[in-house]
C-alpha positions in Angstrom: -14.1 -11.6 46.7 -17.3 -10.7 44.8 -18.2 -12.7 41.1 -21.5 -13.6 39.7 -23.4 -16.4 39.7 -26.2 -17.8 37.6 -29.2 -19.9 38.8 -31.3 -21.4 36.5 -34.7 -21.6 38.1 -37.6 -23.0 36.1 -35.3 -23.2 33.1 -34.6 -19.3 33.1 -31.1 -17.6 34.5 -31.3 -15.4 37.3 -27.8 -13.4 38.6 -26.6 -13.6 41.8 -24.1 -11.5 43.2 -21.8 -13.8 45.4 -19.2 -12.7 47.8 -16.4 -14.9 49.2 -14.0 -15.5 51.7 -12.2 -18.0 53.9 -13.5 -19.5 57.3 -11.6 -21.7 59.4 -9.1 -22.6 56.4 -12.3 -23.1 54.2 -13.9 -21.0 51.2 -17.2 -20.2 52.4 -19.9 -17.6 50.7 -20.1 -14.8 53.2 -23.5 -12.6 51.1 -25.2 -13.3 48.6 -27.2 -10.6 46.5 -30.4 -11.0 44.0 -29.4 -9.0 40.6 -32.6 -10.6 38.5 -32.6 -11.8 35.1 -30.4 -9.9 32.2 -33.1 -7.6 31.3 -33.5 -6.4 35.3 -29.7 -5.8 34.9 -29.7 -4.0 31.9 -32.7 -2.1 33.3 -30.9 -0.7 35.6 -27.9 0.4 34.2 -30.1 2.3 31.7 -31.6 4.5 34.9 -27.8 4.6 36.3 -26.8 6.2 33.5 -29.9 8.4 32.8 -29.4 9.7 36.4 -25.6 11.0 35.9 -26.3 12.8 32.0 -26.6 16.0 32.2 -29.2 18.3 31.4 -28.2 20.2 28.6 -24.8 20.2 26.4 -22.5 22.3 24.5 -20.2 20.5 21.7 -17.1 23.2 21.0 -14.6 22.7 18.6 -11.3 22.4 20.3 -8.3 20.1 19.0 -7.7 22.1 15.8 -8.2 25.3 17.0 -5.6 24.9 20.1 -3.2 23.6 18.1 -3.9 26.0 15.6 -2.9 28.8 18.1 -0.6 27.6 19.7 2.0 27.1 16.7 0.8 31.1 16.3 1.6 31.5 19.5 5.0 29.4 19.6 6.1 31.5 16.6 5.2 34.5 18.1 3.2 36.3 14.9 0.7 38.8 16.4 4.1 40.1 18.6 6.2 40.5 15.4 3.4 42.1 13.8 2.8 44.8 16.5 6.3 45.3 16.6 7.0 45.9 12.9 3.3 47.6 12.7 3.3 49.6 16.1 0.9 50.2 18.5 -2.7 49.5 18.3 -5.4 51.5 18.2 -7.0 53.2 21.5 -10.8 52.4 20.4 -9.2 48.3 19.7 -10.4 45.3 21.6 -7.2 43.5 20.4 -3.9 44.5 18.7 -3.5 44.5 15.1 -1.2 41.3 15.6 -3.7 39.5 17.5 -6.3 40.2 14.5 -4.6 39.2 11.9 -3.2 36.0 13.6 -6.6 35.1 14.3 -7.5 35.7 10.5 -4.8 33.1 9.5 -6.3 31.1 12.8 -9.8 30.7 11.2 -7.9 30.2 7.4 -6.0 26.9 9.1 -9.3 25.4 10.9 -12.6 26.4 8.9 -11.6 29.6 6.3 -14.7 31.7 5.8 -15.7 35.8 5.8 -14.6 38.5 8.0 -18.4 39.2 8.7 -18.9 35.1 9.9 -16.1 34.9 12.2 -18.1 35.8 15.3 -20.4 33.2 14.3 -17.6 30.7 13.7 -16.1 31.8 16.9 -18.7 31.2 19.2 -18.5 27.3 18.3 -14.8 26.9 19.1 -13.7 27.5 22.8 -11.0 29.3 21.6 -12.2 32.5 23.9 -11.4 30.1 27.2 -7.9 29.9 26.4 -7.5 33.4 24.4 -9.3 35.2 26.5 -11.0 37.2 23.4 -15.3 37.3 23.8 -16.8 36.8 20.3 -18.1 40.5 20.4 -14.6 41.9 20.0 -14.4 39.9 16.2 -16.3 42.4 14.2 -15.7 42.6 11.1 -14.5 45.9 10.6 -12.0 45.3 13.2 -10.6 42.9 11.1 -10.3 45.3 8.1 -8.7 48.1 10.3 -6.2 45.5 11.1 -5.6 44.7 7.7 -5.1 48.3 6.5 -2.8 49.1 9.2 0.1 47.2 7.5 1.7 48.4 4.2 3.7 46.9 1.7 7.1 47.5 3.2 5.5 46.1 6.3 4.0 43.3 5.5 7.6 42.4 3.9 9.7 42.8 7.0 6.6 41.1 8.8 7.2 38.1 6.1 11.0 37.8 6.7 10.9 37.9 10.5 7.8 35.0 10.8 10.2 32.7 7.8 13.3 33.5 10.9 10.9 32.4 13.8 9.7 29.1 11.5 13.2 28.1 10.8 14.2 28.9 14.8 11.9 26.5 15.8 11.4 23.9 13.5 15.2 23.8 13.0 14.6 23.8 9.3 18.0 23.2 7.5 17.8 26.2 4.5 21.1 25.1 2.7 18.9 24.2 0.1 15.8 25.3 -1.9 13.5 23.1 -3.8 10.1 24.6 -5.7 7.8 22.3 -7.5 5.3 24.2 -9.6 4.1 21.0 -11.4 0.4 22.6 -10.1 1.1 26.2 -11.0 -2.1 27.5 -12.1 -0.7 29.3 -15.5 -2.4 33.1 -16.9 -3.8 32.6 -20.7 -3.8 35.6 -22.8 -8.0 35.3 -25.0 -7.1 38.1 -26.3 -9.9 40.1 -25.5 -9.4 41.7 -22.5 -10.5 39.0 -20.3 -7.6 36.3 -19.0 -8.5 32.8 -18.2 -6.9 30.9 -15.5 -6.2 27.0 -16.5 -4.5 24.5 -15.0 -1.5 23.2 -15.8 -1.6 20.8 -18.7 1.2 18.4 -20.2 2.7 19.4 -23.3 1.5 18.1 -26.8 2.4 14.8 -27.3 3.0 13.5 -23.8 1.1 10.6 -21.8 -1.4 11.9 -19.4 -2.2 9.6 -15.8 -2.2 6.1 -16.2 0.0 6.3 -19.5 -2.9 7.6 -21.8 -2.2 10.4 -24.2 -4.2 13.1 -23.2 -6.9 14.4 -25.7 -7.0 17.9 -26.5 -9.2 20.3 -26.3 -10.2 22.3 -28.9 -9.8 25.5 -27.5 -6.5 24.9 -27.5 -6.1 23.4 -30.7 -7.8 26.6 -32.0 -5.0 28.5 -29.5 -2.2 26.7 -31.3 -0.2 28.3 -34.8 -1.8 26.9 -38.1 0.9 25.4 -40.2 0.9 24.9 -44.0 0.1 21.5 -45.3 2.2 19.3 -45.9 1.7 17.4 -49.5 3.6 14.6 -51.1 4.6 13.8 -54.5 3.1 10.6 -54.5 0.4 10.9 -52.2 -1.8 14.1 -53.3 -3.3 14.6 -49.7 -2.2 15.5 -46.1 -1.6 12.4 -45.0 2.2 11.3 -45.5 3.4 8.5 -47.8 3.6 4.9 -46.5 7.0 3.7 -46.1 7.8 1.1 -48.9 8.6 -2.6 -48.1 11.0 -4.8 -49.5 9.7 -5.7 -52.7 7.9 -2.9 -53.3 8.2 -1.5 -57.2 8.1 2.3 -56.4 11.7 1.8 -54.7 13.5 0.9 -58.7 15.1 -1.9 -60.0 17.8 -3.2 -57.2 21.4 -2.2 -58.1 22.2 -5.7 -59.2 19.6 -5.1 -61.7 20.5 -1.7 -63.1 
């Protein structure tokens, strides 16, 4: 059995590499091996592991991508889609199914433009295990694909994926809840140009943390100007206090009348 073993010579440690083993009924040391001092040791695991590196690497992206695909694959999209769009093209590296899933592929792991994807592509190794070279991704592939499905299509393409998803995930669909607390709402300016904006709470209502919200004034100067509001007493906007007990613009009490 082999274990270290420090000496300390001249009041520094030096490693020995001891082996073991039983003589005649007895432990005995059988070999013993110079290591040197810690830096020797760490010396030479530094050139152990400078020998085995190699000389030049490639970092792919690889865990989201696979996964990725194979849910599109699991699902079966680019097969429903050739089958509802027909057959591809003869001048086509790829179906129109295998196109478009990888346009919903590169939307899931790192969305960008039609005309990047081959760039993007050569980073992944998606082409080991989809067997599709990044020279068969341009761009106007891509675009063919996209105009080779109509409307009608692209609705019976939508209703057969929903089938696969619930097929597989074993989705119960007995019932259907839809929260559109996030829905981005349309705002009519009035001139011709719409404004998206973002949900906002109602007038009135507490905002996060139980604050009221302030409001903007564009949308105070959105809301319907009503007519002022003036009291007898009080010749301004702002309404009358409410009286106290005591106070003389309530009248004499009954007892008093």
């Amino acid at each position: 059995m082999a274990s270290l073993y420090k000496k300390v010579i001249s009041g520094k440690p030096y490693w020995y590499l001891r082996e073991m083993g039983w003589v005649d009924g007895k432990p005995k040391m059988i070999s013993e091996r110079y290591l040197g001092s810690a830096a020797d040791i760490g010396a030479l695991l530094d050139a152990r592991e400078a020998a085995i590196l190699p000389e030049r690497t490639r970092h792919l992206a690889f865990g989201d991508v696979a996964a990725a695909w194979g849910v599109l694959q699991d699902l079966g999209v680019a097969a429903i889609i050739d089958e509802v769009a027909g057959a591809r093209r003869a001048d086509a590296r790829a179906s129109t199914g295998t196109y478009l899933a990888l346009a919903a592929l590169n939307r899931i792991v790192a969305p960008c433009s039609k005309l990047a994807f081959g760039d993007w592509w050569k980073t992944t190794a998606a082409d080991r295990f989809t067997g599709i070279p990044a020279p068969a991704l341009d761009h106007r592939r891509f675009w063919d694909a996209m105009r080779a499905v109509s409307l009608p299509q692209l609705e019976e393409i939508s209703h057969r994926i929903a089938l696969a998803v619930i097929r597989e995930s074993g989705v119960d669909c007995s019932s259907v809840a839809l929260d559109m607390t996030n829905f981005a709402t349309f705002i009519d300016t009035g001139n011709g140009q719409g404004q998206a904006e973002a949900y906002r709470p109602a007038p009135g209502r507490a905002g996060p943390g139980g604050h009221p919200r302030r409001r903007d004034p564009a949308d105070l100067a959105r809301l319907p100007r009503r007519p002022a509001r003036r009291h007898p007493v009080c010749h301004d906007d702002r309404p009358a206090p409410r009286p106290v007990r005591g106070d003389h613009r309530r009248g004499p009490r009954p007892s008093q009348r």
